[in-house]
C-alpha positions, 0 to 999 in steps of 0.5 A: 581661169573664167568663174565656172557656175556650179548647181545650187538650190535656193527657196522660194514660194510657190507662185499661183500657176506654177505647173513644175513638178517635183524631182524627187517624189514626182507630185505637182509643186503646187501653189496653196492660198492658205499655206503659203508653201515654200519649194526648192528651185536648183539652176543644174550645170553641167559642165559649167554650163548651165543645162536645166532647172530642178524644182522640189518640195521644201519637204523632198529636198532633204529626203533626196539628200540635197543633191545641189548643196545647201539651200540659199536664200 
């Protein structure tokens, strides 16, 4: 059987310009000079397909229960 892709969320900083909003709460993943902030980016497949990208806030992701499993490096 072909190696089927499953959802997973990894960390990653906010780049400059980045304009995703969060699936959780709604709010603007926004990047900030000085805090360097961190978010949740989820590859969603669906069928083994891959369908859509997620993004939440490092802080939303664990409130929404982790939807697409621990997060990755």
């Amino acid at each position: 059987m072909a190696n089927q892709q499953r959802s997973r969320a990894v960390l990653r900083s906010v780049e400059p310009g980045n304009s995703a909003m969060c699936a959780h709460c709604g709010a603007p993943v926004k990047f900030v000079a000085r805090a360097q902030k961190k978010q949740v980016i989820a590859n969603v497949y669906v069928k083994g397909s891959w369908d859509r990208v997620e993004h939440f806030h490092d802080e939303c992701y664990p409130e929404a229960g982790e939807p697409y499993g621990p997060v990755g490096e």
